[in-house]
Backbone as JSON, one array per atom type, in Angstrom:
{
  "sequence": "XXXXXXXXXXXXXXXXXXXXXXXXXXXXXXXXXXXXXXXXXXXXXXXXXXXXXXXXXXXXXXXXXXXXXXXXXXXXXXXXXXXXXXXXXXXXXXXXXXXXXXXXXXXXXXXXXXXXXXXXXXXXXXXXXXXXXXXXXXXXXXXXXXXXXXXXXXXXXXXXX",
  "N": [[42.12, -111.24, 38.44], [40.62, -110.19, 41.14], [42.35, -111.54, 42.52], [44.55, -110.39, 42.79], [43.58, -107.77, 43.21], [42.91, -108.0, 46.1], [45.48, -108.6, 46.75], [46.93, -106.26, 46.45], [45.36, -104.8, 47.97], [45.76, -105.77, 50.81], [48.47, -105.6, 50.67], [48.13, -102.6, 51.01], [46.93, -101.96, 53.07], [48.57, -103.42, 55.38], [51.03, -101.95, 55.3], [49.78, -99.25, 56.56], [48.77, -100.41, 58.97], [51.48, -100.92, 59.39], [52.76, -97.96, 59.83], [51.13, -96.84, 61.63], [51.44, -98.54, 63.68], [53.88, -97.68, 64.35], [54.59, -95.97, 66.26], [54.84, -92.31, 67.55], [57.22, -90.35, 65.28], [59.97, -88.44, 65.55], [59.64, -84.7, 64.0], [61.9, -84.19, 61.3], [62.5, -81.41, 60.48], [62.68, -80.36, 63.78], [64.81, -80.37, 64.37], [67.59, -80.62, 67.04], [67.03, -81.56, 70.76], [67.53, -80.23, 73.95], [67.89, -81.42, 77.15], [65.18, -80.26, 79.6], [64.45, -79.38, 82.49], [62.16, -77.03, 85.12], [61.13, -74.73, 87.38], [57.93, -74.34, 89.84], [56.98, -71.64, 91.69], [54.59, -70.78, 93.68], [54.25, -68.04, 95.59], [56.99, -68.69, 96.89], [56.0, -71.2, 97.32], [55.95, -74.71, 96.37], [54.12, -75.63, 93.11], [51.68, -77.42, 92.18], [50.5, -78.83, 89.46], [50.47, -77.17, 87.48], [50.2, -75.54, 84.04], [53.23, -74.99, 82.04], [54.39, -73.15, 79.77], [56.61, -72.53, 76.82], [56.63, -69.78, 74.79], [58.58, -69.4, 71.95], [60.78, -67.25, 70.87], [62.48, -67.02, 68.62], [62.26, -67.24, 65.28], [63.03, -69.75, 64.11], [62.23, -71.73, 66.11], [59.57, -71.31, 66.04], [57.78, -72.58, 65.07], [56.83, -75.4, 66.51], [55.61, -75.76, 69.89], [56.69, -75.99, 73.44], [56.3, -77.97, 76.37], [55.23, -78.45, 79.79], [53.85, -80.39, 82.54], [53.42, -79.17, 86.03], [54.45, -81.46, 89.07], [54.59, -82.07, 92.38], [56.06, -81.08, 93.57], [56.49, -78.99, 92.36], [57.94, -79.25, 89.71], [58.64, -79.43, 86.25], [58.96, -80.94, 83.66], [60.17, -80.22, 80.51], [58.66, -80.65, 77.28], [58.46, -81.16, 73.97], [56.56, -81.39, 71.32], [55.67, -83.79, 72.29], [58.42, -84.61, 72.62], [60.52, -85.11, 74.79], [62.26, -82.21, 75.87], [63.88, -79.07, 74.35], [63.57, -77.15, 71.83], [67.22, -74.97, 71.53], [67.03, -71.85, 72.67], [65.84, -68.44, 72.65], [63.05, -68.22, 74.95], [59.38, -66.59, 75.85], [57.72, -67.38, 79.26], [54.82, -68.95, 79.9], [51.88, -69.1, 82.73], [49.47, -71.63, 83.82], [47.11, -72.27, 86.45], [44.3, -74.47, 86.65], [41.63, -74.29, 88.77], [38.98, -76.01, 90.06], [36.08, -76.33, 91.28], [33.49, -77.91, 93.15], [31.83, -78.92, 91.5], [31.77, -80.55, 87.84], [34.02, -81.21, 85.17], [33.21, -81.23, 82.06], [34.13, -82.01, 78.81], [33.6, -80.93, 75.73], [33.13, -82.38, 72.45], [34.79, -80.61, 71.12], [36.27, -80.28, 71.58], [36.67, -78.49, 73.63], [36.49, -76.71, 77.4], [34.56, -77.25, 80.21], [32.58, -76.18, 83.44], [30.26, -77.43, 85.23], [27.91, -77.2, 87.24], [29.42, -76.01, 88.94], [32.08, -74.03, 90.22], [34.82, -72.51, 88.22], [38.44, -71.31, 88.57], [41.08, -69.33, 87.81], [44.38, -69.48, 89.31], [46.96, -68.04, 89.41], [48.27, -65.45, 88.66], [46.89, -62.97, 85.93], [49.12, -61.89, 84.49], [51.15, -63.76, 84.32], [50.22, -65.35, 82.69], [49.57, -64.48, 80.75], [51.34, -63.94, 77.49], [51.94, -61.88, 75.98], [52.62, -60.35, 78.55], [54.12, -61.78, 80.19], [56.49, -61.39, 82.9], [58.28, -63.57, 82.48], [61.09, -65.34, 81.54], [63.69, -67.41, 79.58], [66.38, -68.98, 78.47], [67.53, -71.23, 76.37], [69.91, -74.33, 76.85], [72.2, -76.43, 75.22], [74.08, -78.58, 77.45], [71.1, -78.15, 79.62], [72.51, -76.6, 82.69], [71.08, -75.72, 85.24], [68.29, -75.87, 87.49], [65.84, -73.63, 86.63], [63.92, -71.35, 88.69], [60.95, -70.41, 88.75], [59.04, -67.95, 89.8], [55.33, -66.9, 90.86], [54.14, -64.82, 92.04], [51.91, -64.34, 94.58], [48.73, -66.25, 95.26], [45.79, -66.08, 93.2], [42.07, -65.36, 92.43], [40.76, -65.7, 89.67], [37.87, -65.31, 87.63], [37.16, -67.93, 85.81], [36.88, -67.7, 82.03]],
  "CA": [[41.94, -109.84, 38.73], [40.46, -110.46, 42.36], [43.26, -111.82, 43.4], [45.24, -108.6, 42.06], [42.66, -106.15, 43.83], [42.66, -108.54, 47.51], [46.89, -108.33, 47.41], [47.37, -104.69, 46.67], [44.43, -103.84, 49.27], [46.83, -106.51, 51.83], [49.54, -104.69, 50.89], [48.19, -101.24, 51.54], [46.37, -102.32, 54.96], [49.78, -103.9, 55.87], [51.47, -100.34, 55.23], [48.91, -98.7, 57.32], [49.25, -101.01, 60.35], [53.43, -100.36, 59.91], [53.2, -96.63, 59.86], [50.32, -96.71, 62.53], [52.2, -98.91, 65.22], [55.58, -97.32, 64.82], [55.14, -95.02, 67.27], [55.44, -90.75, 66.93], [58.88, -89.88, 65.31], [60.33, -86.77, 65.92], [59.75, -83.86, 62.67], [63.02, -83.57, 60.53], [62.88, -80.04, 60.78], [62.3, -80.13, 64.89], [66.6, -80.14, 65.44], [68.31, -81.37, 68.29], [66.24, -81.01, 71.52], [68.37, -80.21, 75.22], [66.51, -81.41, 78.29], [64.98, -78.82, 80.49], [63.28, -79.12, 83.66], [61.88, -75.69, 85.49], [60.36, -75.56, 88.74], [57.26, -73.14, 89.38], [56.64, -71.68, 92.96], [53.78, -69.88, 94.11], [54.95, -67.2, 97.27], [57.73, -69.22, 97.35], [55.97, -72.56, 97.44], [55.56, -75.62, 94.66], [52.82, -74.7, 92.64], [51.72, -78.27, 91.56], [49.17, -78.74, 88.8], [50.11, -75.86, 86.84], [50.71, -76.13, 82.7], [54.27, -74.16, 81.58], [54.23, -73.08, 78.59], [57.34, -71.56, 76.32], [56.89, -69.36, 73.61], [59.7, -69.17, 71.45], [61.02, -65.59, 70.54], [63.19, -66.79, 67.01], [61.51, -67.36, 64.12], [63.23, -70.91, 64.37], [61.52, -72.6, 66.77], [57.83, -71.32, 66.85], [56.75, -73.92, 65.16], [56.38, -76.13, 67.78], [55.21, -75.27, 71.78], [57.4, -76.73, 74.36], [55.27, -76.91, 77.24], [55.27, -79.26, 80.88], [52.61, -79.71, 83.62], [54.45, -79.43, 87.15], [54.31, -82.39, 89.87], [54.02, -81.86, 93.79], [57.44, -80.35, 93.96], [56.12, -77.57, 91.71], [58.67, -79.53, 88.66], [57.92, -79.8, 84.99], [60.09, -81.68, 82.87], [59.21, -79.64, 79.67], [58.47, -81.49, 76.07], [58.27, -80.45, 72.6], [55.63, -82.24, 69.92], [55.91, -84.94, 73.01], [59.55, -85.38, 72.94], [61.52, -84.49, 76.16], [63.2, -81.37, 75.61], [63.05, -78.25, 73.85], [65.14, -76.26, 71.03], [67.93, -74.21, 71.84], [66.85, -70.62, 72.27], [65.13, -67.88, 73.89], [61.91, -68.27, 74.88], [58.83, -66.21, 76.62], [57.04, -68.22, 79.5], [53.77, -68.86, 80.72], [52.12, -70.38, 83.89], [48.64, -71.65, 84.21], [46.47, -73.72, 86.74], [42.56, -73.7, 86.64], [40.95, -74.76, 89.76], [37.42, -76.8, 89.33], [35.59, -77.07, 93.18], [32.18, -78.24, 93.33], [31.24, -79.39, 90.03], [32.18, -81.48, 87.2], [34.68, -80.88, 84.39], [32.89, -81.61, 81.02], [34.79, -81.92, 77.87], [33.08, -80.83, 74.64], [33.62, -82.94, 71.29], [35.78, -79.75, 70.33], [38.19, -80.15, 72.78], [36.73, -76.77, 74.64], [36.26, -77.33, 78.59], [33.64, -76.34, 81.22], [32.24, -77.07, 84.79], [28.38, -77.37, 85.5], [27.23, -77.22, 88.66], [30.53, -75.26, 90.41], [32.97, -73.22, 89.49], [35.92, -72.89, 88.21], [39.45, -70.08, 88.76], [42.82, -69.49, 87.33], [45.38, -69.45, 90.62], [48.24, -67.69, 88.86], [47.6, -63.49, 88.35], [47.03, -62.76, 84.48], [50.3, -61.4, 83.86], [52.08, -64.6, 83.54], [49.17, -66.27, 82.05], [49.61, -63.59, 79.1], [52.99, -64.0, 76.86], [52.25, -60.39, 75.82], [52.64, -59.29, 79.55], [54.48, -61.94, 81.18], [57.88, -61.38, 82.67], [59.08, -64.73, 82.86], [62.18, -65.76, 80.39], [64.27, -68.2, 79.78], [66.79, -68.85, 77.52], [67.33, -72.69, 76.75], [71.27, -74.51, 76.29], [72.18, -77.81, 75.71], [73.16, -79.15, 78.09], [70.89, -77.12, 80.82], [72.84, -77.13, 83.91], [70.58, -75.81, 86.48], [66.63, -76.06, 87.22], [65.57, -72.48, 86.92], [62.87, -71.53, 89.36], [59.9, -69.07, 88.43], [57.67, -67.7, 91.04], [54.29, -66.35, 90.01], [53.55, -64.35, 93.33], [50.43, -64.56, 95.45], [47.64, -66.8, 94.51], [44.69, -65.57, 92.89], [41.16, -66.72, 92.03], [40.41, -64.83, 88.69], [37.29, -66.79, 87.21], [38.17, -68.69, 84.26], [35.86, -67.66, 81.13]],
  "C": [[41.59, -109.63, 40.21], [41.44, -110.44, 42.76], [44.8, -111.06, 43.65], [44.66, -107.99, 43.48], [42.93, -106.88, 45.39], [44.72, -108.56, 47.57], [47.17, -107.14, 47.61], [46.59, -104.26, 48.16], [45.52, -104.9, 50.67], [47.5, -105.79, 52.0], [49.71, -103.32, 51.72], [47.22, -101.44, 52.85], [47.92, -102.64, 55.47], [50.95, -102.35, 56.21], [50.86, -99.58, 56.21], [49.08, -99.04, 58.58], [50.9, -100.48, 60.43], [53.76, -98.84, 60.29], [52.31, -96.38, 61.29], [50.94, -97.23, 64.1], [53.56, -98.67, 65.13], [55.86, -96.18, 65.45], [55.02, -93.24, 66.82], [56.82, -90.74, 66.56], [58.34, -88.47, 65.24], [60.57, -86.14, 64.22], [60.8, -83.51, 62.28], [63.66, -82.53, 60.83], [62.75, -79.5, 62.27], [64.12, -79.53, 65.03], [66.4, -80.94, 66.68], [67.71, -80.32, 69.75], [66.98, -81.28, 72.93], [67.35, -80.68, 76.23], [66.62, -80.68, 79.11], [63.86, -79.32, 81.32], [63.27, -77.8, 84.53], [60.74, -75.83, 86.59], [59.56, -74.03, 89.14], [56.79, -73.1, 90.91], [55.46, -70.78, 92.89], [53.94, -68.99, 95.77], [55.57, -68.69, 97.56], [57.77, -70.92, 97.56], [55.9, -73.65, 96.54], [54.52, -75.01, 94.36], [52.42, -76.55, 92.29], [50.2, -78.61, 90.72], [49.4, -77.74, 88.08], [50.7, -76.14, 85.39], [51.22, -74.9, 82.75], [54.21, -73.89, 80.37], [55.64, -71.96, 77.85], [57.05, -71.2, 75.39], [58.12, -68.86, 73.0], [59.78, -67.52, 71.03], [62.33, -65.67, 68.98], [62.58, -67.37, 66.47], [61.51, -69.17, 63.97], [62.65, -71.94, 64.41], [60.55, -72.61, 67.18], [57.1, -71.93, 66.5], [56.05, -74.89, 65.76], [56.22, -75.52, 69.72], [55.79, -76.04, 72.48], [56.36, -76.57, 75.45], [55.24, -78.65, 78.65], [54.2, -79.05, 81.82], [53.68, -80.36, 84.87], [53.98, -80.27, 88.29], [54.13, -81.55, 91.4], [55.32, -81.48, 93.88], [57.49, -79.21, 93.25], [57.41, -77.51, 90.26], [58.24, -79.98, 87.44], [58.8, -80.22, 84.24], [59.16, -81.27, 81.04], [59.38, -80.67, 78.09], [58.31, -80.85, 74.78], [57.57, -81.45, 71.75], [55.84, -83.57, 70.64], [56.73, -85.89, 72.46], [60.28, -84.55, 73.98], [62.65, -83.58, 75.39], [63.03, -80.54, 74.74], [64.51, -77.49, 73.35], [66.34, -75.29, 71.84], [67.39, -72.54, 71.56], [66.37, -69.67, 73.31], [63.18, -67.98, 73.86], [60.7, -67.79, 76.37], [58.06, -67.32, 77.6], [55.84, -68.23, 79.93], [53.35, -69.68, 81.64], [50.83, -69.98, 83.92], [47.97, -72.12, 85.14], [44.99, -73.3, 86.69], [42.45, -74.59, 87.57], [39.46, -75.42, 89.68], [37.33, -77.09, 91.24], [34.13, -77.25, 92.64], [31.33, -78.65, 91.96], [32.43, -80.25, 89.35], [32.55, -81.53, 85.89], [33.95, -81.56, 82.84], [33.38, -81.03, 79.61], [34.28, -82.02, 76.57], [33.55, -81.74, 73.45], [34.72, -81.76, 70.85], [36.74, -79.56, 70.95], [37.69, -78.85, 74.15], [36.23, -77.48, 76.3], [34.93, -76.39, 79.84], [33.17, -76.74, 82.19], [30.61, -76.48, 84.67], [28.6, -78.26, 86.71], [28.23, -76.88, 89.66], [30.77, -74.32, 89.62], [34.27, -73.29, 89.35], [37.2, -71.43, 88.14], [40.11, -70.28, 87.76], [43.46, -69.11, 89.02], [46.88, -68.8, 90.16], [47.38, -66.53, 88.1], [48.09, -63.67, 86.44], [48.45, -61.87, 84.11], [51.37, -62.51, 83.55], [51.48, -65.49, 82.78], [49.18, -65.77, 80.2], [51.24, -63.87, 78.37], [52.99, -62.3, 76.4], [52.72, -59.67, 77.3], [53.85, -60.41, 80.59], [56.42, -61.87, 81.57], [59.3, -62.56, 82.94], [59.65, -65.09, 81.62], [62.88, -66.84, 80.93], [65.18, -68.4, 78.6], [67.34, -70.3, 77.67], [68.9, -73.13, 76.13], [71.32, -75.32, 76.33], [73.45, -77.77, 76.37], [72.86, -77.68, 79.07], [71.71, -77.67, 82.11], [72.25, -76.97, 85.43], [68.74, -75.71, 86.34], [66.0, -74.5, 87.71], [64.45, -72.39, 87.45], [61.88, -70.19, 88.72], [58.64, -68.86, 89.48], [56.89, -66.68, 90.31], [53.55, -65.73, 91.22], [52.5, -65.01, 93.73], [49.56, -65.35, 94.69], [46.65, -65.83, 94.2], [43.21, -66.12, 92.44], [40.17, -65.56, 91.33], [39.32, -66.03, 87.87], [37.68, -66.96, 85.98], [36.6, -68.52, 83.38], [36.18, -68.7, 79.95]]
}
């Protein structure tokens, strides 16, 4: 009987390790994902450091958030459920960065974020920060053929609550 109860429990540890180190697959119901990179200026310049964010606008594809953070060329190579690339469709966008000077970014057990002993901004005006207000679109094809640019005017330094 032991030697019953010490194979099954093998077995189902063994299972556990196989499903555990095989990596994320991609969700059944995700579909076929185009790659999209989108490049985010501020007056005209990279913006770099800033998280993109698409909200989908068909019923489709709002399951999942496509969403990229942009490099020193102000480029985001956007992802879906961290896989490169993002459904076919239309979708609203948003553009954040938060600024942190003089203090020190502390990260709650709940995921929530905060600085002690500075302060911290947003650098991108609340209208593209909002999906209710912002007027940045995009509509996504496979394949994309060009790297659409989005400028988020003037900087700003709205504090971050």
């Amino acid at each position: 009987m032991l030697k019953k109860i010490v194979a099954l429990f093998s077995l189902a540890l063994a299972a556990v390790v196989a499903v555990g180190c095989g990596g994320l697959q991609k969700p059944g119901d995700m579909g076929d994902l185009g790659g999209c990179v989108v490049k985010v200026t501020q007056d005209g310049a990279p913006l770099e450091g800033a998280e993109v964010i698409f909200h989908a606008q068909d019923e489709a594809n709002k399951k999942y958030t496509p969403s990229g953070r942009t490099n020193e060329k102000g480029e985001a190579k956007i992802k879906t459920y961290g896989f490169e690339g993002v459904p076919a469709g239309e979708y609203k966008v948003t553009v954040t960065k938060l600024v942190i000077e003089e203090g020190e970014l502390v990260v709650a057990e709940d995921g929530s974020e905060s600085v002690e002993g500075g302060s911290e901004y947003q650098v991108v005006d609340e209208q593209f920060r909002n999906v209710d207000t912002t007027p940045l679109t995009i509509t996504v094809t496979d394949p994309m053929t060009e790297v659409p640019t989005f400028d988020v005017g003037a900087a700003v330094e709205d504090e971050h609550k």
